[in-house]
C-alpha positions in Angstrom: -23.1 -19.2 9.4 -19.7 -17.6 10.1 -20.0 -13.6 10.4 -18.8 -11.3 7.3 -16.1 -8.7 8.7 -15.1 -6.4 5.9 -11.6 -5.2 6.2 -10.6 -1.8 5.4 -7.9 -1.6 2.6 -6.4 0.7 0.6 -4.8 0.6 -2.9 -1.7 1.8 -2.8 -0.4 3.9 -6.2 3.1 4.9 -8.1 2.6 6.7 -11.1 -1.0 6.2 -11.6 -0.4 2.2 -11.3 -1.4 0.3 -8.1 1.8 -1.5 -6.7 0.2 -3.2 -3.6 -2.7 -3.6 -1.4 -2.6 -2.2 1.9 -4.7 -3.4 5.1 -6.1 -2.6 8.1 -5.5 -5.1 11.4 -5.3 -4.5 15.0 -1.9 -3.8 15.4 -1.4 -1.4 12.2 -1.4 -1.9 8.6 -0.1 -4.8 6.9 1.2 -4.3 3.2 1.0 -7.2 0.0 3.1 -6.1 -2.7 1.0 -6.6 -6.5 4.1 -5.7 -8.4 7.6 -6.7 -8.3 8.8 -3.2 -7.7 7.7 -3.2 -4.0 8.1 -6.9 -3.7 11.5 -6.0 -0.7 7.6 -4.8 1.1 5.4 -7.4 0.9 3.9 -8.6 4.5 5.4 -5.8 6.3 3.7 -4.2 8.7 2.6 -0.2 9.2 1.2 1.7 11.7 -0.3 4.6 9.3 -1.1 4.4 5.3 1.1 7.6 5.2 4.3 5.3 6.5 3.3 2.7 3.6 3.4 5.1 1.6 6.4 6.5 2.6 8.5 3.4 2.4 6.4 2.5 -1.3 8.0 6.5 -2.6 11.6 5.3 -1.4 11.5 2.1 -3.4 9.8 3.6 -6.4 10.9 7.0 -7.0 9.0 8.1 -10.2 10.8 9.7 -13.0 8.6 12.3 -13.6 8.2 14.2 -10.0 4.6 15.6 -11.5 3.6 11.8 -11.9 0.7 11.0 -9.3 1.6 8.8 -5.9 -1.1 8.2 -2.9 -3.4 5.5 -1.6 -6.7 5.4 -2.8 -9.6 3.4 -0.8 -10.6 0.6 -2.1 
């Protein structure tokens, strides 16, 4: 029976929405975009959530700078 790794991800947020699914591998963090609006993302690679998150923020500046942003554990 083949082993059952879990793999660490995070869901990544703009504007209390989740926009994409971020996940730990060896090298880093790999990012799959769930909404078109970080779609330019999807498959890149990150060494820290905080980049993601980063490069999520420039793609999707909020309107409202009070509006919530950040990666949650999922």
């Amino acid at each position: 029976m083949p082993s059952q790794e879990r793999s660490v991800r995070f869901v990544v947020e703009v504007e209390g929405r989740g926009v994409g699914v971020l996940v730990a591998q060896r090298s880093g963090y790999k990012y799959f975009a769930a909404d078109q609006s970080t779609a330019r993302l999807d498959g890149r690679h990150f060494t820290s959530p905080s980049q993601a998150q980063n490069a999520v923020s420039a793609l999707c500046r909020p309107h409202n700078p009070e509006q919530r942003q950040g990666i949650r554990h999922g």
